[in-house]
C-alpha positions, 0 to 999 in steps of 0.5 A: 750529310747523308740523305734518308734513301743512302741511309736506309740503302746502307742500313740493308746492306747487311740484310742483302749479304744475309739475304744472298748467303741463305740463298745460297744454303737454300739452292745447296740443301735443294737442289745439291743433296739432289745433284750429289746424291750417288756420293751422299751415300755415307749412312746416317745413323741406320739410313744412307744420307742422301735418303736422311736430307731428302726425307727429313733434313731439307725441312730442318735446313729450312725452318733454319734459315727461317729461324735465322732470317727472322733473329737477324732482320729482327737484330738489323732493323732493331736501331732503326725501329727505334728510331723511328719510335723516337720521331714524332708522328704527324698525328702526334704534332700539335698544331 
């Protein structure tokens, strides 16, 4: 049987790997276009793309990995939301 602690653990682990992978598309879109901007400079429409991600893009990529943090964690903690709703409260108990 497994404990409340294994099973909560278990129940993120999803969200850790979630988490780590949009870290990882954080420190890229920070700190790479930065990094590679010399070989960034293909043009973007009318602009070079080095100019276009640190202008404009970065903030897209961020409220993306906002966006999807919030859509997966909302998906990942729905189960257990519910759950949780289904078990009584000690306030709710009748003595």
């Amino acid at each position: 049987m497994l404990t409340q602690s294994s099973q909560t653990s278990s129940a993120y682990r999803p969200l850790r790997w979630l988490t780590a992978a949009l870290l990882l598309v954080w420190a890229a879109a920070s700190f790479g276009v930065v990094y590679w901007a010399r070989e960034l400079s293909f043009l973007w429409g009318d602009w070079p793309f080095s100019f276009w991600m640190t202008a404009q893009g970065s903030v897209l990529v961020f409220l993306a990995i906002t966006v999807i943090y919030a859509v997966v964690a909302n998906r990942l903690d729905g189960p257990s939301n519910r759950q949780d709703h289904d078990q009584p409260r000690e306030t709710d108990a009748q003595p």
